[in-house]
PAZAPA-4460 file (N, C-alpha, C; in steps of 0.05 Angstrom, whole numbers, plus 32768, in hexadecimal, padded with zeros to 4 digits):
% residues 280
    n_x    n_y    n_z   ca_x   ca_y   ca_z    c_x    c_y    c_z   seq   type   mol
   7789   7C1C   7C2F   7795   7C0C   7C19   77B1   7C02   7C21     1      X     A
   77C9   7C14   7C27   77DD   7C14   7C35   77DD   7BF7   7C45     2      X     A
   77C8   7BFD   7C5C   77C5   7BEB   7C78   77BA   7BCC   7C66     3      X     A
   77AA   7BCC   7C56   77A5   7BB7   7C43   77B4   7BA5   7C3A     4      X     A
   77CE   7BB2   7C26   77E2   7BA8   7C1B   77F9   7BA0   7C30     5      X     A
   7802   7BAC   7C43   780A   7BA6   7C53   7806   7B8C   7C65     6      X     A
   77EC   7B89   7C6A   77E2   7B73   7C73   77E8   7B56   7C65     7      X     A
   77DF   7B63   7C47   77E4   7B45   7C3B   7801   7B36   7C3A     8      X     A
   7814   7B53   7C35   7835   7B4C   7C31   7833   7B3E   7C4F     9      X     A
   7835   7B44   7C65   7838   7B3A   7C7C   7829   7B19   7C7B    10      X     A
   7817   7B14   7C70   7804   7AFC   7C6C   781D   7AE9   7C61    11      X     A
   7820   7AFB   7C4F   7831   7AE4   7C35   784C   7AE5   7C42    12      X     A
   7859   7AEF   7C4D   786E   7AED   7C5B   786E   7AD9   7C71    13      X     A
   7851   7AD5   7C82   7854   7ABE   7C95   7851   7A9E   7C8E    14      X     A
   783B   7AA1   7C78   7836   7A8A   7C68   7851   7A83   7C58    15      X     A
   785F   7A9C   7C4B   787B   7A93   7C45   788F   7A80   7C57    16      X     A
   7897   7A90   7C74   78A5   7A83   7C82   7898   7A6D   7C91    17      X     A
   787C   7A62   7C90   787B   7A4A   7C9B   787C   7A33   7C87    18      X     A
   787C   7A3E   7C66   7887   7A2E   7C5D   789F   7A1F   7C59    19      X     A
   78AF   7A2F   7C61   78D0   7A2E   7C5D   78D4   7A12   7C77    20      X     A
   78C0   7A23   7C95   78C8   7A1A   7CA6   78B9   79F7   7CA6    21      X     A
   78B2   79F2   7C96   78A1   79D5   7C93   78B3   79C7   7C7E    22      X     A
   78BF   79D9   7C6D   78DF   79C8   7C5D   78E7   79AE   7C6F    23      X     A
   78E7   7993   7C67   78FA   7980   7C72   791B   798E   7C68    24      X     A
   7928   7981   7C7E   7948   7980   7C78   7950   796A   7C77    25      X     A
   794F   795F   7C58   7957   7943   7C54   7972   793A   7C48    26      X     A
   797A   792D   7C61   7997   791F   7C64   799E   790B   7C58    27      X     A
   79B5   78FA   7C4C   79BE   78E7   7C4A   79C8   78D4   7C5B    28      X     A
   79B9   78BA   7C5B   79C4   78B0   7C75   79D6   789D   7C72    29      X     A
   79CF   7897   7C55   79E0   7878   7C3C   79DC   7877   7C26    30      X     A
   79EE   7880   7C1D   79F1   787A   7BFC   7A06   785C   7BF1    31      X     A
   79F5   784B   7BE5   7A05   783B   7BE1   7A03   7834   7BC0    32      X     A
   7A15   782B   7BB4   7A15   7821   7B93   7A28   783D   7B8F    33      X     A
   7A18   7841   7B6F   7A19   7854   7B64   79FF   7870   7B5D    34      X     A
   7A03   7882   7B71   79F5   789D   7B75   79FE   78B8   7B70    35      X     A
   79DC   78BD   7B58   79E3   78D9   7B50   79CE   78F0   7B52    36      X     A
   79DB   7903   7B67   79C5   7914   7B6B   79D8   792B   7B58    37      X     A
   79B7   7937   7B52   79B4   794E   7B44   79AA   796B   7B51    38      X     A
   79B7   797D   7B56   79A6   7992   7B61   7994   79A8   7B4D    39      X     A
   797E   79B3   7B55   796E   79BA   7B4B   797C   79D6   7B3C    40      X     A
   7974   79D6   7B1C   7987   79E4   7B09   79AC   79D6   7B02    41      X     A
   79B3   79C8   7B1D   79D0   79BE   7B14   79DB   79A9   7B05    42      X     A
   79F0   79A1   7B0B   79FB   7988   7B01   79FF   796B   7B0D    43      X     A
   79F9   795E   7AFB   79F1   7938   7B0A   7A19   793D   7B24    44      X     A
   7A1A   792D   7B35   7A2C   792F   7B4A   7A30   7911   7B4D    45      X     A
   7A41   78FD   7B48   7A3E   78DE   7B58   7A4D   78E2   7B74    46      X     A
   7A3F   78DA   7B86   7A49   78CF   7B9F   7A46   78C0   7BA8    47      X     A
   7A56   78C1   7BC7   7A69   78A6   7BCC   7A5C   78A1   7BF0    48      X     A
   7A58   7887   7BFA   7A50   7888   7C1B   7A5E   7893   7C2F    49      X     A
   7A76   7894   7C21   7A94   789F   7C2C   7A98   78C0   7C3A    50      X     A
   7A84   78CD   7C20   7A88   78E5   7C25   7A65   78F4   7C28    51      X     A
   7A57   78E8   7C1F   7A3F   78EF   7C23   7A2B   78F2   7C33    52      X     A
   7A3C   78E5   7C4E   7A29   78E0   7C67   7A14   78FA   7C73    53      X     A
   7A03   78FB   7C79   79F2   790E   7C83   79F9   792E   7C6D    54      X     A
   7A01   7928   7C5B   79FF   793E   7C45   79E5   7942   7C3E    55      X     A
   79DF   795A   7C45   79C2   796C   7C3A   79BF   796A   7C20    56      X     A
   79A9   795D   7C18   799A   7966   7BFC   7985   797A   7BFD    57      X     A
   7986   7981   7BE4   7972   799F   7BE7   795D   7998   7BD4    58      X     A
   7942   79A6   7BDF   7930   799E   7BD3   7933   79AE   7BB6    59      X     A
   791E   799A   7BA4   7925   7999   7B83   7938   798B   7B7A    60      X     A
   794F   797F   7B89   7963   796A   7B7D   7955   7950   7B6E    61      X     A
   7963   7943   7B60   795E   7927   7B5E   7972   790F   7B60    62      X     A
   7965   78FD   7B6B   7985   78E9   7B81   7979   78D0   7B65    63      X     A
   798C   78CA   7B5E   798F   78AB   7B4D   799B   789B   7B50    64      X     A
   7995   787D   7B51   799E   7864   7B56   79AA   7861   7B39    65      X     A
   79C3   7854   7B37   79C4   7850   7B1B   79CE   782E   7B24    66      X     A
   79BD   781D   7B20   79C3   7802   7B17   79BA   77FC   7B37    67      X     A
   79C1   77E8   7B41   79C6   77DF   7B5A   79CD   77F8   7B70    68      X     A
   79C4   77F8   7B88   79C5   7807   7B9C   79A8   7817   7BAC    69      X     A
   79AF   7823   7BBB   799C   7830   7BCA   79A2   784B   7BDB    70      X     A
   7995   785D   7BDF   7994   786F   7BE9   7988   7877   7C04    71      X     A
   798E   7880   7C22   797B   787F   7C34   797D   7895   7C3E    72      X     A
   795E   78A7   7C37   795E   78CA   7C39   7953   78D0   7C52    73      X     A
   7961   78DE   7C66   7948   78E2   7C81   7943   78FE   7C86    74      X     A
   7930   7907   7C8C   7923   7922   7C91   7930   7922   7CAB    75      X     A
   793F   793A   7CBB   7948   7944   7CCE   792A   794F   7CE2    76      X     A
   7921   7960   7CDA   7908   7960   7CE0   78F3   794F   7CE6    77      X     A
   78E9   793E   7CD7   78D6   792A   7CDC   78DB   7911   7CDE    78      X     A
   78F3   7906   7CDF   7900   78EF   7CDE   78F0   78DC   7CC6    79      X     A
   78E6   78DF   7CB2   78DA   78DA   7C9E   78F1   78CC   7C94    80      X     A
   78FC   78B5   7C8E   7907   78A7   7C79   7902   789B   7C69    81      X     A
   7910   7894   7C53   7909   788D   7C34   791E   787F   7C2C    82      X     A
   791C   786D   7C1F   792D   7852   7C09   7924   785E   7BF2    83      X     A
   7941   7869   7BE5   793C   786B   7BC2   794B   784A   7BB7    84      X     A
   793F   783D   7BB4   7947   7822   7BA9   7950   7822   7B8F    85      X     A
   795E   7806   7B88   796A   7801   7B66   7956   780F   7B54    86      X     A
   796F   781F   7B3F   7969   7823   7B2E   7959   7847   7B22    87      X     A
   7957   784B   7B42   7944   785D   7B42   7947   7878   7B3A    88      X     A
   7936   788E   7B43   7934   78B1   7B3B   7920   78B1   7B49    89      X     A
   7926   78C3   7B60   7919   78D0   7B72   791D   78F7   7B73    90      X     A
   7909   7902   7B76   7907   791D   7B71   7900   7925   7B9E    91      X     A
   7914   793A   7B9F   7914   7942   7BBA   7905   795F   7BC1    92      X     A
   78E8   7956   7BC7   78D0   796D   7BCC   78DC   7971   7BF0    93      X     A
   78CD   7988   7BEC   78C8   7997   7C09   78C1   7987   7C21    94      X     A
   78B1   7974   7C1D   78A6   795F   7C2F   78A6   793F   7C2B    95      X     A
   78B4   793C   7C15   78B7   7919   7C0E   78C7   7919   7BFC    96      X     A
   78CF   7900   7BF8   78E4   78FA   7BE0   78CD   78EE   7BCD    97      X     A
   78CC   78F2   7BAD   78BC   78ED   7BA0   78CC   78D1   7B89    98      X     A
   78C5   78BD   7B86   78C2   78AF   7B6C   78C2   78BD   7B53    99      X     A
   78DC   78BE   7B3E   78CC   78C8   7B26   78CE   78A9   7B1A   100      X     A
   78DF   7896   7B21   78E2   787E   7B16   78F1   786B   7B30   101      X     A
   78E9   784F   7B26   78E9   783C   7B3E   78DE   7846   7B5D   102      X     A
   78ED   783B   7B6D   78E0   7839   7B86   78E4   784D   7B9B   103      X     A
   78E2   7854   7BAB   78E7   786B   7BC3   78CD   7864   7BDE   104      X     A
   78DE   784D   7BEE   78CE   7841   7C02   78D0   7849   7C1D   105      X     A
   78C0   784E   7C2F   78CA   7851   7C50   78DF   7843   7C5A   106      X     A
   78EB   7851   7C69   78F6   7835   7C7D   78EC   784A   7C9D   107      X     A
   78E8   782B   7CAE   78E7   7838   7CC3   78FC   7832   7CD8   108      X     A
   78FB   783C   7CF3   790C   783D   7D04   791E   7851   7D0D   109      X     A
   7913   786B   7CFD   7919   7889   7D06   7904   7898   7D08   110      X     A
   78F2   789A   7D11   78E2   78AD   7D28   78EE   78B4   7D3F   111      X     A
   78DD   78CC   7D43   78E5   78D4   7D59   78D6   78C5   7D79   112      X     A
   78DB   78C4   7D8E   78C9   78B7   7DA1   78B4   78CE   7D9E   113      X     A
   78A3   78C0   7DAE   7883   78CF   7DB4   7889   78D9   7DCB   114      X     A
   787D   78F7   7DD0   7882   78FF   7DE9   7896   790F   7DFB   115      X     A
   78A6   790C   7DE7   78C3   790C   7DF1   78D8   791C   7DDF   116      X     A
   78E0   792E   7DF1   78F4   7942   7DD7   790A   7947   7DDA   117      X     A
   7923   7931   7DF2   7935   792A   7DFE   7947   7945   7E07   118      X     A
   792D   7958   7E11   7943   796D   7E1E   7942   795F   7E40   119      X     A
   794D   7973   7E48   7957   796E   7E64   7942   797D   7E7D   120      X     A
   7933   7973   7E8D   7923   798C   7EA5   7920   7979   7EBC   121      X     A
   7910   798F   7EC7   7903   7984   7EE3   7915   7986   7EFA   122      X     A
   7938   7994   7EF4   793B   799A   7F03   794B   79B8   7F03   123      X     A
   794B   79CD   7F13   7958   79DF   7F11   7968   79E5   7F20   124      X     A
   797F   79F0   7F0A   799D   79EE   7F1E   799A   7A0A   7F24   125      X     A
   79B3   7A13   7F38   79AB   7A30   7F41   79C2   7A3A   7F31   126      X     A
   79D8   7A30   7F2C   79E6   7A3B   7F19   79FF   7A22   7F0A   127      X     A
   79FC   7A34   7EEB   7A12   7A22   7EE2   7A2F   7A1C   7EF3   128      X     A
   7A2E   7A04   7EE0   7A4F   79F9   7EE8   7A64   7A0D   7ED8   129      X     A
   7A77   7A13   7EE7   7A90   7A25   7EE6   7A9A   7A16   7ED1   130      X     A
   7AA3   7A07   7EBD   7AB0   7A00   7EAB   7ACF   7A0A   7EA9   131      X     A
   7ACF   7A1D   7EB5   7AED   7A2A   7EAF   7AFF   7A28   7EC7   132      X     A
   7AEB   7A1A   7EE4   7AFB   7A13   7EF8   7B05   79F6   7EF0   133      X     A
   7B1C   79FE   7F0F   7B2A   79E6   7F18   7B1B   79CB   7F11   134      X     A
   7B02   79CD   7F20   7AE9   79B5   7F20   7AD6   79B5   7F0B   135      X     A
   7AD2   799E   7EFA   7AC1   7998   7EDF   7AB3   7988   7EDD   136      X     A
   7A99   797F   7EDE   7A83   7972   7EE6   7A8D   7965   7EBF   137      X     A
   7A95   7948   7EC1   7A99   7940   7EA1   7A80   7933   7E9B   138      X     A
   7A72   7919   7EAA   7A67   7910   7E9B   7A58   78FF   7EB7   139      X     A
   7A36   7900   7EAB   7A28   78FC   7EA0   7A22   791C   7EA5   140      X     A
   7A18   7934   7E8B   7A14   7945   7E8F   79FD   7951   7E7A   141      X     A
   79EC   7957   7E85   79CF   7958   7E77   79C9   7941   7E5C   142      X     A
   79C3   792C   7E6A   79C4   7913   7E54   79AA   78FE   7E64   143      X     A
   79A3   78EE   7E53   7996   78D5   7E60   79AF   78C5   7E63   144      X     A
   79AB   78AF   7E7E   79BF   7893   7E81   79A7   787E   7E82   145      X     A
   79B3   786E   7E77   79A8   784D   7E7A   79AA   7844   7E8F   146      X     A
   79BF   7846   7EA0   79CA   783C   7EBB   79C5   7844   7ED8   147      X     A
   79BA   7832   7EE7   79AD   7839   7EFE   79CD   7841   7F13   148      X     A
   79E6   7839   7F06   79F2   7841   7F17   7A0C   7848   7F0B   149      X     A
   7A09   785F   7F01   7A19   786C   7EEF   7A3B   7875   7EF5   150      X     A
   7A4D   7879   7EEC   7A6A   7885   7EF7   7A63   78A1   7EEC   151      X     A
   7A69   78AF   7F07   7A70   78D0   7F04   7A87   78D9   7EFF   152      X     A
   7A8F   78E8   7EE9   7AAB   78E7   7EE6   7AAC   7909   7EE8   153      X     A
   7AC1   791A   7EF0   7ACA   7937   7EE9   7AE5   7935   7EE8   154      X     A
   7AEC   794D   7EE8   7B0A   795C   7EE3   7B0B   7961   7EFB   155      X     A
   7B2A   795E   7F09   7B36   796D   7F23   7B4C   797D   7F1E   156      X     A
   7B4E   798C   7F16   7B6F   7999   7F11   7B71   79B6   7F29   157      X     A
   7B63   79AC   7F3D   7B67   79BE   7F54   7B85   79B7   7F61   158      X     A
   7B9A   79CE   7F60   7BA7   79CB   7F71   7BA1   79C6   7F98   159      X     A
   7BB1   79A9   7F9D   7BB1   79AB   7FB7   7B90   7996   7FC5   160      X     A
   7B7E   7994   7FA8   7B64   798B   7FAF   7B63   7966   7FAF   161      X     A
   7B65   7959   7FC1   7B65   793B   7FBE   7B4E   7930   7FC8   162      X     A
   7B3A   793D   7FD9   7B1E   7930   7FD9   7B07   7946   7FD3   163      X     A
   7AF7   793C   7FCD   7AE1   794D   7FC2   7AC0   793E   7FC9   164      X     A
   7AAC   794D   7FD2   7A94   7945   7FD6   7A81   793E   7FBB   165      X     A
   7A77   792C   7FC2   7A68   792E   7FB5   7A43   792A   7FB6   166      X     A
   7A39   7931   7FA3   7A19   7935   7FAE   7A09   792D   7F98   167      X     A
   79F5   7917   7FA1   79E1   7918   7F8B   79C0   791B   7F96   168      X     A
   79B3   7928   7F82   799C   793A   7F8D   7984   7930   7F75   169      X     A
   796D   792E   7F83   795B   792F   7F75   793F   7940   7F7D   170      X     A
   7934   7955   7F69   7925   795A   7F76   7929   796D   7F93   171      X     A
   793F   7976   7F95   7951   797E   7FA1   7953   7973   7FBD   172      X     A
   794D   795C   7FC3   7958   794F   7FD6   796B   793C   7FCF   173      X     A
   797B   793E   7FE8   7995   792C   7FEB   798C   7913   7FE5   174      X     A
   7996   7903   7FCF   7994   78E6   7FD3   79AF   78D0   7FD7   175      X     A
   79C8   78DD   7FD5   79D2   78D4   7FD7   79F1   78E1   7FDA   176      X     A
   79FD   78E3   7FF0   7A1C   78EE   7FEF   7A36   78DF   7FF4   177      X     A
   7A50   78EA   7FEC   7A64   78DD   7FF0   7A81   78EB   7FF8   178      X     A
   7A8D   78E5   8000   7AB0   78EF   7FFB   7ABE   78DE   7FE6   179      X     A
   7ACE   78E8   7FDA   7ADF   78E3   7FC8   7AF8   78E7   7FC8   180      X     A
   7B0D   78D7   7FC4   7B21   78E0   7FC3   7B2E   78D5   7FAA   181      X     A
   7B48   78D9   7FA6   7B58   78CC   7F95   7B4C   78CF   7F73   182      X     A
   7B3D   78C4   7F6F   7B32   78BE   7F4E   7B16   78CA   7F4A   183      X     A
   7B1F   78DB   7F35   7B05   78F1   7F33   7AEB   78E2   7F1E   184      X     A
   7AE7   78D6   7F2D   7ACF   78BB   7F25   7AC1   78B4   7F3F   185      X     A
   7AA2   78AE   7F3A   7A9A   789A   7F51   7A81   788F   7F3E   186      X     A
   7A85   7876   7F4A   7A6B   7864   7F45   7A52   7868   7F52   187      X     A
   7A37   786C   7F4C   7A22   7873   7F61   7A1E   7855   7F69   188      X     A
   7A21   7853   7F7E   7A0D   7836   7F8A   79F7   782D   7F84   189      X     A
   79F8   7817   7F87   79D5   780A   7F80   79C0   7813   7F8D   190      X     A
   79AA   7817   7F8B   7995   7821   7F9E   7992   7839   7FA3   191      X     A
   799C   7847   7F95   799F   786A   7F96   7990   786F   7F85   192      X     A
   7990   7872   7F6A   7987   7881   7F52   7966   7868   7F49   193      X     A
   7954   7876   7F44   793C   786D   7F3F   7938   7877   7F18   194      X     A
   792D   7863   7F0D   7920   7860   7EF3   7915   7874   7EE9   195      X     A
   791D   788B   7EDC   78FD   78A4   7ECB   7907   78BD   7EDA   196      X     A
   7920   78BD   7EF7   7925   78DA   7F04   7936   78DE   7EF9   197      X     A
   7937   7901   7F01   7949   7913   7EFE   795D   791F   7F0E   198      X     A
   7973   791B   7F0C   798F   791F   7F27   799F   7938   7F20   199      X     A
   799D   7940   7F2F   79B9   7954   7F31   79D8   7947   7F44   200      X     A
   79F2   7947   7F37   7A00   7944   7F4F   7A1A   7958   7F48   201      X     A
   7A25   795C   7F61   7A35   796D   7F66   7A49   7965   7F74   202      X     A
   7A60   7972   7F69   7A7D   796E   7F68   7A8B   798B   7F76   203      X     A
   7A87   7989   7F98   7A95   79A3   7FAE   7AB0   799F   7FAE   204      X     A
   7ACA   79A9   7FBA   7AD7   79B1   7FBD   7ADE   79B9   7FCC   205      X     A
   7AC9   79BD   7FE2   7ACE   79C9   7FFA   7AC9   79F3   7FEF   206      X     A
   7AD0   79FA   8006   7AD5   7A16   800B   7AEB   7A32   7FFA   207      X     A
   7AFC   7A22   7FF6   7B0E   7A25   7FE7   7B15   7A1D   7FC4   208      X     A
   7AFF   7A0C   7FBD   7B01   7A08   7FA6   7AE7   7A0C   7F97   209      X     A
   7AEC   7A03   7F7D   7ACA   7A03   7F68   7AB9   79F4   7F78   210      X     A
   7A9E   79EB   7F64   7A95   79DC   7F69   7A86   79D0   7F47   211      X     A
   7A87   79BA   7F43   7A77   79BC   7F28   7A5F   79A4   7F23   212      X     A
   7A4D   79A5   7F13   7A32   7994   7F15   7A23   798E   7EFA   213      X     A
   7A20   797B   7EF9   7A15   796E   7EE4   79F1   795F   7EE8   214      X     A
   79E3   7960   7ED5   79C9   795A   7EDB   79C1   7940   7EC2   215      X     A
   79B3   792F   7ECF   79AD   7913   7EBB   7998   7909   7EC5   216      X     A
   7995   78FB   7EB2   7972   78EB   7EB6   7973   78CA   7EB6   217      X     A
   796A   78C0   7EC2   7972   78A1   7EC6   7952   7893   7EB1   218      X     A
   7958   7885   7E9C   7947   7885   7E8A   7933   786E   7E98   219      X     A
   7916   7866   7E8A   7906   7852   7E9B   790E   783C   7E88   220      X     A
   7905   781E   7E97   790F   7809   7E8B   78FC   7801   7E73   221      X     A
   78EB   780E   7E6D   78E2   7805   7E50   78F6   7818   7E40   222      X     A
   78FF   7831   7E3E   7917   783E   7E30   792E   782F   7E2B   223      X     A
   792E   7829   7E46   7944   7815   7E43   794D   77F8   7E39   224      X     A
   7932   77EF   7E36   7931   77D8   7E18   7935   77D7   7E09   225      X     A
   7924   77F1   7E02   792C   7802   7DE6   793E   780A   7DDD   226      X     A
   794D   7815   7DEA   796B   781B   7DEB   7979   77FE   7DEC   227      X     A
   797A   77EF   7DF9   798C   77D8   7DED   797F   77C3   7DD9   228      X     A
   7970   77CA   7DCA   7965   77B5   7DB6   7973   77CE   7DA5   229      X     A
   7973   77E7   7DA6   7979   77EB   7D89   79A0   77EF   7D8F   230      X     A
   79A6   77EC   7DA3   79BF   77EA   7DA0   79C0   77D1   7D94   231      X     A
   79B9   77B8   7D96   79B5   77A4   7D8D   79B9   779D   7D6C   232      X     A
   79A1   77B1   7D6F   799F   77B2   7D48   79BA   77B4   7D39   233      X     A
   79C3   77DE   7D49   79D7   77E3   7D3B   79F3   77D3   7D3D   234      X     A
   79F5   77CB   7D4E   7A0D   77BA   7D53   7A12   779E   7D38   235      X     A
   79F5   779D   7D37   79F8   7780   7D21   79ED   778B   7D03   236      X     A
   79F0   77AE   7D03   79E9   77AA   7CEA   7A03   77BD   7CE1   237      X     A
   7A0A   77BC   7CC2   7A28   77CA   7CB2   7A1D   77E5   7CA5   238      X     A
   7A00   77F4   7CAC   79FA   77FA   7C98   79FF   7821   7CA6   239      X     A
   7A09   782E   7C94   7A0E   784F   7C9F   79F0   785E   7CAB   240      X     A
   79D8   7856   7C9D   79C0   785E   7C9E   79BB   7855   7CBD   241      X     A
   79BE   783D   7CC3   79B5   7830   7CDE   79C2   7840   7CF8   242      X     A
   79DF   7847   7CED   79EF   7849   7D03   79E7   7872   7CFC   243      X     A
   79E0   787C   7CF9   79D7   789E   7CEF   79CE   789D   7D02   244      X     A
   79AD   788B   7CFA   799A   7887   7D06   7995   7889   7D2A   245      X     A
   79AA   7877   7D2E   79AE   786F   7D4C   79BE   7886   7D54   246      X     A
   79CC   789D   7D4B   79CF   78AE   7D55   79BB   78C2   7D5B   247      X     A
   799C   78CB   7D42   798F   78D4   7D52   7979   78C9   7D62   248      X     A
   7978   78A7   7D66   7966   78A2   7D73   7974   78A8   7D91   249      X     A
   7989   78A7   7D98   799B   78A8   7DB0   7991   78C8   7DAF   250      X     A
   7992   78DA   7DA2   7993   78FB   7DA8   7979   78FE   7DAC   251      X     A
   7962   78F0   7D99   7949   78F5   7D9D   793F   78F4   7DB7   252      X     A
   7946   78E0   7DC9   7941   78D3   7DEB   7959   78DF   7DF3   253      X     A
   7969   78EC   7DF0   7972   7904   7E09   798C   78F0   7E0B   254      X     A
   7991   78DA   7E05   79AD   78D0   7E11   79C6   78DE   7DF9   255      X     A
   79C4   78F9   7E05   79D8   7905   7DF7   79F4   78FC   7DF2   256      X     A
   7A08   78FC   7E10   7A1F   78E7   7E16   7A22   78DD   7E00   257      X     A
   7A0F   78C1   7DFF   7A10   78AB   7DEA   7A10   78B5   7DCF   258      X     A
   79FC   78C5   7DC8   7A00   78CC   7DAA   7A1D   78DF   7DA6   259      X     A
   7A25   78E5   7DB9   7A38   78FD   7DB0   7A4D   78E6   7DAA   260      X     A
   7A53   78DA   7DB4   7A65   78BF   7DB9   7A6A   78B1   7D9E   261      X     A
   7A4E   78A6   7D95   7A41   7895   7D7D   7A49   78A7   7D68   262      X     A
   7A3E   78C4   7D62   7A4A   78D2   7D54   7A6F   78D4   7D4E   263      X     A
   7A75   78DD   7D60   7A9D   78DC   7D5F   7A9B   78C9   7D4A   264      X     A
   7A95   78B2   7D5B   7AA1   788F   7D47   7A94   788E   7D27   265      X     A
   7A84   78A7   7D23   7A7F   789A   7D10   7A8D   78B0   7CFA   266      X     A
   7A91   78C6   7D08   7AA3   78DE   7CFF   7ABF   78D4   7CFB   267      X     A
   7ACE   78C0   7D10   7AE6   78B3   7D08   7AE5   78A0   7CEE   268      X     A
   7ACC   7896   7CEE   7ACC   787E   7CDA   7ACB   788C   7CBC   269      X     A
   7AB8   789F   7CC0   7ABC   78AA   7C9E   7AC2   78C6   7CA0   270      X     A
   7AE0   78C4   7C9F   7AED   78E3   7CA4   7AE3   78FF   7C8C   271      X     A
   7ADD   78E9   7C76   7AD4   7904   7C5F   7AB8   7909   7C60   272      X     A
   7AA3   78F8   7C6C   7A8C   7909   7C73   7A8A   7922   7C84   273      X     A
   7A90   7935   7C75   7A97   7949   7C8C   7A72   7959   7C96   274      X     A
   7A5D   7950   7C89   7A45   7959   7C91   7A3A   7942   7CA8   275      X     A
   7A4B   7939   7CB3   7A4B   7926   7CC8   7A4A   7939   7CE4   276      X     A
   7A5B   7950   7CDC   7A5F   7961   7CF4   7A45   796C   7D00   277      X     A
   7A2E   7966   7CEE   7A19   7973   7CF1   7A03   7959   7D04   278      X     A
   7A13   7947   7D03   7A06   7932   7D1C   79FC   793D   7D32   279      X     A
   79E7   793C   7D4C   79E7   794B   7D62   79FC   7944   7D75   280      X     A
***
């Protein structure tokens, strides 16, 4: 009987937590007009685009349009987005935003890619970069690049250090080396880096100093259409939802760099969204 009851608590405990774990986490991406969410048991709240950016709603709320405006809700999870349009009352379930009055439409252009879950592999380093040395592998560093011929940039604050080797590897063969001196930058040349690989390069010092290394992926040229049509978009459009958006389509495909980047600017632009910090 014991082993019985036991069983079932354990049942209802996993069916419990895979419910929790199927919860959307639905964000604000644009609030525009006049908006009033309610949380479940609380008090109506009006807010502002100013301060509301990627602010969590919790499920059971209700978000209202009052007169003119619109609302644009995205699941963190499923990239599921939703238009609460003029006028409206929308109720915020576990898995959708619901209509209790007027409209609550899709929009698309936040999915995630297919296939693709913008971590970083395929190659293994034998050990991290020293971060706390002299030598600092800055950038491009576990990210996708667009560019077939990227600038390597690090830190030199090695006393006494004015040239430094450098190495880039794929697959762990040498594809390409250099000396450096003077400016802790180099441009890769044309005809080095190929479309869809994975590089390691490294930043020696010689014998006497660090050494530090960064790993990136050179994206293929259909990504890369993609990637500049929707830079495209966002560039010509004013709207906070669009420009969110393009931060996690940039995080979704691995061009981390870029989103971390896209993010700042948009952290400078609206200093009181402070649930902005929660950008990737």
């Amino acid at each position: 009987m014991k082993v019985k009851v036991f069983v079932i608590m354990l049942i209802t405990l996993i069916l419990t937590a895979a419910g929790k774990a199927q919860a959307d986490d639905w964000r604000i991406f644009g609030a525009h007009g006049t908006v009033q969410i309610t949380p479940k048991g609380g008090n109506p709240a009006v807010i502002n685009n100013e301060k509301s950016l990627m602010m969590k709603v919790a499920n059971g709320s209700t978000i209202k349009i009052i007169g003119k405006g619109k609302v644009v809700v995205v699941s963190l999870k499923s990239r599921k987005a939703l238009e609460i349009g003029d006028n409206s009352t929308a109720l915020v379930a576990p898995d959708t935003i619901r209509a209790l009055s007027g409209t609550v439409s899709p929009k698309s252009g936040f999915a995630q890619p297919t296939g693709k879950d913008g971590k970083m592999g395929g190659i293994v380093m034998r050990g991290k970069a020293n971060q706390r040395s002299c030598i600092k592998a800055i950038s491009p560093i576990n990210t996708t690049i667009p560019a077939l011929t990227p600038e390597l940039r690090w830190e030199n604050r090695c006393s006494g250090l004015s040239r430094v080797n450098l190495t880039i590897l794929s697959d762990e063969r040498v594809v390409h080396s250099a000396e450096v001196s003077t400016l802790p930058s180099y441009k890769v040349p044309e005809n080095i880096l190929k479309e869809g690989n994975r590089y390691l390069w490294m930043i020696d010092g010689g014998a006497s100093f660090d050494m530090a290394s960064g790993v990136f992926l050179v994206t293929t040229a259909t990504e890369r259409e993609e990637l500049l049509q929707r830079m495209k978009d966002v560039n010509s459009s004013t709207s906070t939802e669009d420009r969110i958006a393009y931060v996690y389509f940039l995080s979704d495909r691995g061009f981390s760099e870029m989103a971390r980047e896209e993010g700042n600017r948009l952290r400078a632009a609206f200093p009181e969204a402070s649930a902005l910090s929660d950008l990737p």
